[in-house]
N, C-alpha and C positions, 0 to 999 in steps of 0.2 A: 401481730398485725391482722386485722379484720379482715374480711373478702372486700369489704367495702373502699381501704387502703391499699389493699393490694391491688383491685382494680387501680385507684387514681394511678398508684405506682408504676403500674407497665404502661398506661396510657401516658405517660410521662417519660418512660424509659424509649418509648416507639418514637416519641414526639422528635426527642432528643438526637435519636438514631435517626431518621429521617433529614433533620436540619445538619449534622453532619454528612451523610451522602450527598445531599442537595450542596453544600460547600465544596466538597470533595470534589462532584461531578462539576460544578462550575471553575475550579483551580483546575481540572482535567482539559476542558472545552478551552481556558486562557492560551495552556502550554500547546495544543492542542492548533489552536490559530495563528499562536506566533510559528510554530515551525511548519505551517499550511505556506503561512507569508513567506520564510525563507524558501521553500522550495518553486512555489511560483516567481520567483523570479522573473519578472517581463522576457529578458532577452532569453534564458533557458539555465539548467543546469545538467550536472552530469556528476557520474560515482563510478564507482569499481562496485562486484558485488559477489557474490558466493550463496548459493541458494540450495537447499537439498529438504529433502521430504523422502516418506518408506518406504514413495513407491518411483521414484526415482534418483539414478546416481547424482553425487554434489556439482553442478556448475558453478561454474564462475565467468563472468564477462564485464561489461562496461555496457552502461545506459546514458544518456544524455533526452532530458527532457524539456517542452515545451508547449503551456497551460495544456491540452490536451493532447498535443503529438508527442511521439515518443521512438526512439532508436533504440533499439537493442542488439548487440554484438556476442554471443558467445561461442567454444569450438566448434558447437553441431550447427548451430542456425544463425542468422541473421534479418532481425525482425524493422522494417519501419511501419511507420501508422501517421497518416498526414491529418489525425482528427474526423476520417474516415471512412479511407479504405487502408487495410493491411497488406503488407506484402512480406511473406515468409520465406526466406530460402534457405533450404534442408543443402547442406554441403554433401552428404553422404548421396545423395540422390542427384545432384545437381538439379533439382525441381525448384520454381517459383509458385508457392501457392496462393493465390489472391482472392482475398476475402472483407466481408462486412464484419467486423468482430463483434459480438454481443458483448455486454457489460463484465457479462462472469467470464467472458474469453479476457477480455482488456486486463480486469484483474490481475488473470494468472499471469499476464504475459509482462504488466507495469503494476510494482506493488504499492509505487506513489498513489496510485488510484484514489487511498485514504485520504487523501488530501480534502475529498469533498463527501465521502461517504458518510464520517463520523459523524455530520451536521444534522443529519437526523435517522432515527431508526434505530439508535443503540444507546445504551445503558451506557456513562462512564465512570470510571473510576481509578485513582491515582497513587503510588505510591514511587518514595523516593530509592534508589539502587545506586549505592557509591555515588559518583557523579553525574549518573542518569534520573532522568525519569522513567518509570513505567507506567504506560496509559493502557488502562484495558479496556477494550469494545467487546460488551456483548447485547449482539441483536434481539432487538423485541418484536422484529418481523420476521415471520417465520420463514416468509419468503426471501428474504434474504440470500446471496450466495456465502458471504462472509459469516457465520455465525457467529464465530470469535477472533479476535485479534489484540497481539502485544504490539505494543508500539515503546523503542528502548532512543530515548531520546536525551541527548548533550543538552545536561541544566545552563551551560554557557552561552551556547551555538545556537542552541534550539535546532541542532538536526541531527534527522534519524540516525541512528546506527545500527540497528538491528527490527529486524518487522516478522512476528510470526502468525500466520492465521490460521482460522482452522475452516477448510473445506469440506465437501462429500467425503474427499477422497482421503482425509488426514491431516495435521499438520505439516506444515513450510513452514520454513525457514530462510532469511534472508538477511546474510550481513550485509552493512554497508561501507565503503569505507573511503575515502579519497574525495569527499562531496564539494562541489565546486561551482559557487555563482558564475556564470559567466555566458557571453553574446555567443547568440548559437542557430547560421543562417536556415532559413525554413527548406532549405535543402537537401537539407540531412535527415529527414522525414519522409522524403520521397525516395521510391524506388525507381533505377534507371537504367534501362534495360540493358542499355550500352554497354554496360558494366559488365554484363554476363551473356554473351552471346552466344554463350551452346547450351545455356539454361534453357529448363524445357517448363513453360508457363502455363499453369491449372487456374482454369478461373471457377472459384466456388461461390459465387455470390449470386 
């Protein structure tokens, strides 16, 4: 084969390669939407979950979400966020910390987050795992906090089961499991002070 052949060849083998990523990346963005739409849910949902990384021991607790607020329950803390402000309280301290959370805090703290981040800034691409999907994000913004992310998603259900990303700080981890459409009052987002009255309240905003 000539140089002259060889050229058309890889310009042909690029073309090829290309128009399959471009496929790829679009079947990635479909699964990608529909289990955006399950988890938005109008009235909320919620899960159990299990979360560890190398630089922290494994948690476990219970989340319940809605479009942007979010509940978090686990043994050391218990987080709301009414779409925002946060209210964190440390049990071991009996402290209420109350704060504005930035994006890269929201993240750490709700890994649903993906729900709208995938939509733009990141590279997709799809492959099939037993009866999951795996969707990988990787960012083409550097500023980015998310640089990488697995997304391990029921080819049935279309919902998540597992979400790993990678941070500054390392890879997380976070199973999912127990996920549940369902009415979920806006009161469950708010913190109520009544509830803890020898709590001692930090306002860092």
């Amino acid at each position: 084969m000539d140089f002259k052949k060889r050229l058309l060849f890889i310009i042909f083998l690029l073309s090829f390669l290309g128009k399959i990523n471009a496929v790829n990346d679009t079947q990635a963005k479909v699964v990608l939407d529909k289990t955006a739409a399950c988890i938005s849910n109008k009235d909320g949902a919620s899960a159990n979950f299990q979360m560890s990384s190398g630089k922290i021991a494994t948690t476990s607790g219970f989340i319940a979400i809605k479009g942007k607020k979010f509940y978090a329950h686990t043994a050391q803390a218990i987080v709301w966020y009414d779409g925002k402000t946060q209210w964190t309280y440390m049990k071991k301290t009996n402290e209420i910390n109350v704060s504005t959370p930035t994006s890269a805090q929201q993240i750490s703290m709700n890994p649903y987050t993906f729900i709208n981040m995938y939509r733009s800034g990141y590279n997709l691409t799809m492959k099939t795992i037993g009866n999951n999907y795996q969707v990988y994000l990787s960012a083409t913004d550097t500023h980015k906090v998310i640089k990488e992310m697995y997304i391990l998603i029921n080819k049935n259900s279309y919902q998540p089961v597992q979400i790993k990303m990678h941070q500054k700080d390392g890879w997380m981890t976070i199973n999912i499991t127990n996920f549940k459409t369902k009415s979920i009052p806006n009161s469950t987002f708010i913190f109520r002070a009544k509830d803890y009255p020898t709590a001692e309240i930090i306002d860092l905003r």
